[in-house]
ROSE-4610 file (N, C-alpha, C; in Angstrom, 1 decimal, always signed):
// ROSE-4610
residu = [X/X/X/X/X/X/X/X/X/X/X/X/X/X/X/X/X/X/X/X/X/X/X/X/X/X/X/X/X/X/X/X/X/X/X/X/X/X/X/X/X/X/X/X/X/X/X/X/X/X/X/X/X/X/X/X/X/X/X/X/X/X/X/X/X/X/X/X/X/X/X/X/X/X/X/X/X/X/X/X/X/X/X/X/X/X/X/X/X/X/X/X/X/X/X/X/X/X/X/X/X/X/X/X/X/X/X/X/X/X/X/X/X/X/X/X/X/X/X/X/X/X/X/X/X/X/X/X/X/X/X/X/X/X/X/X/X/X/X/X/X/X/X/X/X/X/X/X/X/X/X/X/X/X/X/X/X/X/X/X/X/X/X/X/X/X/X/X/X/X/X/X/X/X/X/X/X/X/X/X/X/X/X/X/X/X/X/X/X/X/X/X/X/X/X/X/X/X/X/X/X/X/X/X/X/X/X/X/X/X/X/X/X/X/X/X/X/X/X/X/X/X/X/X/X/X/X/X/X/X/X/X/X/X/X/X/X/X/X/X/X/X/X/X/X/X/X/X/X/X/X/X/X/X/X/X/X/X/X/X/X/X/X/X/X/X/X/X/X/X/X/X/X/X/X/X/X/X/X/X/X/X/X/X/X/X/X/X/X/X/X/X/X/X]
num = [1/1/1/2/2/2/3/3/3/4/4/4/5/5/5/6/6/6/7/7/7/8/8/8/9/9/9/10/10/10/11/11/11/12/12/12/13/13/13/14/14/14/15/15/15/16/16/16/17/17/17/18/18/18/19/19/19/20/20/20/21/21/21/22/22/22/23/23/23/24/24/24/25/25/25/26/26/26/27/27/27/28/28/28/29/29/29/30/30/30/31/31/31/32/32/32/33/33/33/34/34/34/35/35/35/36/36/36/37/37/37/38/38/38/39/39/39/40/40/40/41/41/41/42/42/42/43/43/43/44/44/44/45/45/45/46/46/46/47/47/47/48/48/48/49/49/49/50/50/50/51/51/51/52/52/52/53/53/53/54/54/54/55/55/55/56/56/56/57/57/57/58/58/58/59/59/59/60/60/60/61/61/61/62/62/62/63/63/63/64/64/64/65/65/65/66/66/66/67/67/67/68/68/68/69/69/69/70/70/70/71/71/71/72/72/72/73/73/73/74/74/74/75/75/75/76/76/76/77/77/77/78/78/78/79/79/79/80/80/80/81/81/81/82/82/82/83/83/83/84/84/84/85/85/85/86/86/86/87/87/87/88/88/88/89/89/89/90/90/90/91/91/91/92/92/92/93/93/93/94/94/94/95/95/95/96/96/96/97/97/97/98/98/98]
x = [-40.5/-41.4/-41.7/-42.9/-43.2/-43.2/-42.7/-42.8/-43.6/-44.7/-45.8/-45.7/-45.7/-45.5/-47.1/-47.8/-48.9/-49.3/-50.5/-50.8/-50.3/-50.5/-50.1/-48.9/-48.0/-46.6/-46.0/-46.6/-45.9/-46.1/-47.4/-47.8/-46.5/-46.3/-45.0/-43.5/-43.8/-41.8/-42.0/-43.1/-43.5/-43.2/-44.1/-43.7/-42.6/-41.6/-40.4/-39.5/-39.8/-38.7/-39.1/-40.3/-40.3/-39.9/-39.7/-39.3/-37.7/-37.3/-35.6/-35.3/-36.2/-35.6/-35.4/-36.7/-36.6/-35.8/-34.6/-33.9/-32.4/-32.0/-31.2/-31.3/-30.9/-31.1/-30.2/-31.0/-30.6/-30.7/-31.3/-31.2/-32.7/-33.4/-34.7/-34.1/-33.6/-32.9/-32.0/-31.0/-30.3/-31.2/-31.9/-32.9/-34.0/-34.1/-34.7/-33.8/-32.8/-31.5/-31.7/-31.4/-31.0/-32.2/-33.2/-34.9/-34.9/-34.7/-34.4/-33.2/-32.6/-31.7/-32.0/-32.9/-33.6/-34.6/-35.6/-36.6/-36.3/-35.2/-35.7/-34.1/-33.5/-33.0/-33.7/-35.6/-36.5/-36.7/-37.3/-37.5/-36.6/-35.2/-34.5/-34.0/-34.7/-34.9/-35.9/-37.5/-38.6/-39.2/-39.4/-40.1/-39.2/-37.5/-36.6/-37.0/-37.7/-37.5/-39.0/-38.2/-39.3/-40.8/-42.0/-43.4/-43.6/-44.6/-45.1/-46.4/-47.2/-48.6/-49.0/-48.5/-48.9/-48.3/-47.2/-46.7/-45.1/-44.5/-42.9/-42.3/-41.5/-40.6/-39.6/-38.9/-37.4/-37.0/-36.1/-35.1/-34.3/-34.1/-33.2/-32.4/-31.1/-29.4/-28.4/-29.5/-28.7/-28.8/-28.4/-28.4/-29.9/-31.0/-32.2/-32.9/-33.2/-34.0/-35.6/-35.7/-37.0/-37.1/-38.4/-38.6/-39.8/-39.8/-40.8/-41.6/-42.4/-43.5/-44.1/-44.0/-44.5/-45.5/-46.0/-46.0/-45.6/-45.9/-45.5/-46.8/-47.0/-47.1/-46.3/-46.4/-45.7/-45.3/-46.2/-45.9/-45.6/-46.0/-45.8/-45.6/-44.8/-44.0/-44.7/-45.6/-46.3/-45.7/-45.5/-45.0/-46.3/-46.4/-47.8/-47.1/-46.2/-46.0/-44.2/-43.9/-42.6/-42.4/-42.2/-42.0/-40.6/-40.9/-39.4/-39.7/-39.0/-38.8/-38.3/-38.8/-38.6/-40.1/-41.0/-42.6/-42.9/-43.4/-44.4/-45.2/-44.7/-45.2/-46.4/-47.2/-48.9/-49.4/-48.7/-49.1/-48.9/-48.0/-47.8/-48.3/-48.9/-49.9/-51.1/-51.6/-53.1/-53.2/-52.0/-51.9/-52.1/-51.4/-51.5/-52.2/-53.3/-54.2/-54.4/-53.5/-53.5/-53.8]
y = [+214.0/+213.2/+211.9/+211.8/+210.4/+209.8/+208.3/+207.0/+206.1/+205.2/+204.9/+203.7/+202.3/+201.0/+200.3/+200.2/+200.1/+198.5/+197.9/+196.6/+195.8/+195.9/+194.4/+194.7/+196.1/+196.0/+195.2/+195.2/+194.7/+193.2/+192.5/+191.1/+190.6/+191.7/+191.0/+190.4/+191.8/+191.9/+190.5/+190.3/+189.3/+187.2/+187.6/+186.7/+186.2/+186.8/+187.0/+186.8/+187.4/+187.2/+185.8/+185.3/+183.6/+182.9/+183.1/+182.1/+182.1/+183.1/+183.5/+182.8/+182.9/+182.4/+181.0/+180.2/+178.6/+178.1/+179.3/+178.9/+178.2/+179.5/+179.0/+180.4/+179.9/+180.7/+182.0/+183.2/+184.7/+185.2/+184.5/+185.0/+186.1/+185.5/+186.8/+187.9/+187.8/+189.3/+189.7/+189.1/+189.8/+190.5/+189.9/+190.3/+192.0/+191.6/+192.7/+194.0/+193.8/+194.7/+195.6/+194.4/+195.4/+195.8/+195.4/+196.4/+197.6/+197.2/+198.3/+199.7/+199.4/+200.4/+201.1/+200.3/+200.7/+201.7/+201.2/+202.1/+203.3/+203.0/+204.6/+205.5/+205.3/+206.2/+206.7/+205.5/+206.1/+207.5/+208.4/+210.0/+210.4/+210.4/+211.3/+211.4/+210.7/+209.9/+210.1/+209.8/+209.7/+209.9/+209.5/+210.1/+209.8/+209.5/+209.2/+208.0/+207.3/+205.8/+205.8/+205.4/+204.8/+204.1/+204.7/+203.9/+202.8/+202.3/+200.8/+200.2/+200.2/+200.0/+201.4/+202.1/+203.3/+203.7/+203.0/+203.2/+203.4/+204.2/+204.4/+202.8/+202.9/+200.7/+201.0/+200.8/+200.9/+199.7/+199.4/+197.8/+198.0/+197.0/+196.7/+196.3/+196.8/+196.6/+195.5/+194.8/+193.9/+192.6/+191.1/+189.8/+189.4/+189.9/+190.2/+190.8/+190.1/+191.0/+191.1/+192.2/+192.7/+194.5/+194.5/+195.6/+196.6/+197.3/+198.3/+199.5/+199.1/+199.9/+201.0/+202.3/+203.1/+204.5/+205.2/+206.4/+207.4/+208.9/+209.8/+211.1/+211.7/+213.0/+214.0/+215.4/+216.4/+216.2/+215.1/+214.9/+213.3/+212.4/+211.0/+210.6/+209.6/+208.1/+206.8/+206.4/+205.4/+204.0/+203.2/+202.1/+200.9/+200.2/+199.6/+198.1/+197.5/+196.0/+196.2/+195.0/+194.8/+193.4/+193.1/+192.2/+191.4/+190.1/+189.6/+189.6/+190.3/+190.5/+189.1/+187.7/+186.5/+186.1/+186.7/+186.4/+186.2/+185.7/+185.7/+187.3/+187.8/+189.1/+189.7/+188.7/+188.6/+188.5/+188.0/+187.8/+189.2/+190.2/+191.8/+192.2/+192.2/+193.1/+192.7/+191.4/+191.8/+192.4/+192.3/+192.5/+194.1/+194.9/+196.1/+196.7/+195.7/+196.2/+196.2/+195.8/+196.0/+194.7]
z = [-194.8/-195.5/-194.6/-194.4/-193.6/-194.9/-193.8/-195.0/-194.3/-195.0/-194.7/-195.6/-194.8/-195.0/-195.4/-196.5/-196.1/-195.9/-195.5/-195.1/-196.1/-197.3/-198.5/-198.6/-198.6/-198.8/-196.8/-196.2/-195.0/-195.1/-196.0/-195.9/-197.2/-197.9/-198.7/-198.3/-197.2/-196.5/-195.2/-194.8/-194.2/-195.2/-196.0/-196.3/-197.0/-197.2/-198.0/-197.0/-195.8/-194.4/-194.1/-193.9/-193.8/-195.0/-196.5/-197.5/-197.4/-196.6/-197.4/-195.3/-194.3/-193.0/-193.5/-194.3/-194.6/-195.3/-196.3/-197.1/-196.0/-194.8/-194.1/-193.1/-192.1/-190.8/-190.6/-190.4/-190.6/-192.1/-193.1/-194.6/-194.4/-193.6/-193.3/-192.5/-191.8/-191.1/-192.2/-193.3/-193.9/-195.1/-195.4/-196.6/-195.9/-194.4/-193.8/-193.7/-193.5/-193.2/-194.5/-195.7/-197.0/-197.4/-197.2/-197.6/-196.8/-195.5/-194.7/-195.0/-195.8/-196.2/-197.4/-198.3/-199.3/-199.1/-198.4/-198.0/-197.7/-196.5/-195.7/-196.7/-197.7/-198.5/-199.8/-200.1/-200.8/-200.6/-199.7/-199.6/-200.0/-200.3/-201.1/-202.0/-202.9/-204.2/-204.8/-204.1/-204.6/-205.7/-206.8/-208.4/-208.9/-208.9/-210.0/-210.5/-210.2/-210.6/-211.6/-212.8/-213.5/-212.8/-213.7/-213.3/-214.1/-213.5/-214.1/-212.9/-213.6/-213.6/-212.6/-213.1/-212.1/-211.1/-210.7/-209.3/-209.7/-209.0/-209.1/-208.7/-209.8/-209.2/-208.8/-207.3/-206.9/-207.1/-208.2/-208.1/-206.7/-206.3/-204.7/-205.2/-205.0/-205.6/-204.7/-204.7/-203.8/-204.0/-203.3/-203.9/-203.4/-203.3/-202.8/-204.6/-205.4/-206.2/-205.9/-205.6/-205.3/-206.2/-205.9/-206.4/-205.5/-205.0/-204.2/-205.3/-204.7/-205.8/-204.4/-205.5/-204.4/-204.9/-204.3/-204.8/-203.5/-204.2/-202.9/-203.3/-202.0/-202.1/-201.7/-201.4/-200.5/-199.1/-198.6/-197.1/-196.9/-198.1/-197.5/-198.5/-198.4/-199.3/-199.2/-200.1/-199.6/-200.5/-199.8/-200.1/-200.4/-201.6/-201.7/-201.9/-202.3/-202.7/-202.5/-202.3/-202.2/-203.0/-204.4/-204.9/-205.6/-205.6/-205.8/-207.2/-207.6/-209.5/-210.3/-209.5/-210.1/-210.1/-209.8/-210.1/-211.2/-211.8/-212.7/-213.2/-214.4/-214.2/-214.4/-214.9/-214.6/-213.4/-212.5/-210.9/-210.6/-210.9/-210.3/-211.0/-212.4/-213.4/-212.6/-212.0/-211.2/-210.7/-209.8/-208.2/-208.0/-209.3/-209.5/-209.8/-210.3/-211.1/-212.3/-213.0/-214.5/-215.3]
């Protein structure tokens, strides 16, 4: 199964790696590490995780609360938002769509 990072879920993990670098230095590579471990163990998982506004939500189990919103087909995992589940949850109901 390809996994396929798409443009607004990469402007998320972007800007989340610069708020969590400004907090203190290396907290963006650690934050990137444990997304990074998340993601690519999504394909063998894929569909178990509850939906919400349409899209599968993976919580990230880590001292990082974020949440990845994705969907999949037979051949690809598409990853659409990577959000910190301390937003505002009308800011991720737009953003979603909803």
């Amino acid at each position: 199964m390809k996994l396929r990072i798409l443009s607004d879920a990469e402007d998320d993990l972007i800007e989340a790696f610069h708020f969590y670098e400004g907090q203190q230095a290396t907290f963006g590579h650690d934050f990137l590490d444990h997304l990074d471990q998340e993601v690519l163990h999504l394909p063998s998982v894929c569909g178990i995780h509850s939906k919400q506004f349409g899209y599968h939500r993976a919580l990230v189990r880590t001292r990082f609360p974020f949440a990845i919103y994705y969907t999949y087909d037979t051949d690809s995992l598409y990853i659409h938002a990577v959000f910190d589940c301390r937003k505002d949850p009308k800011e991720i109901a737009d953003r979603m769509g909803n």
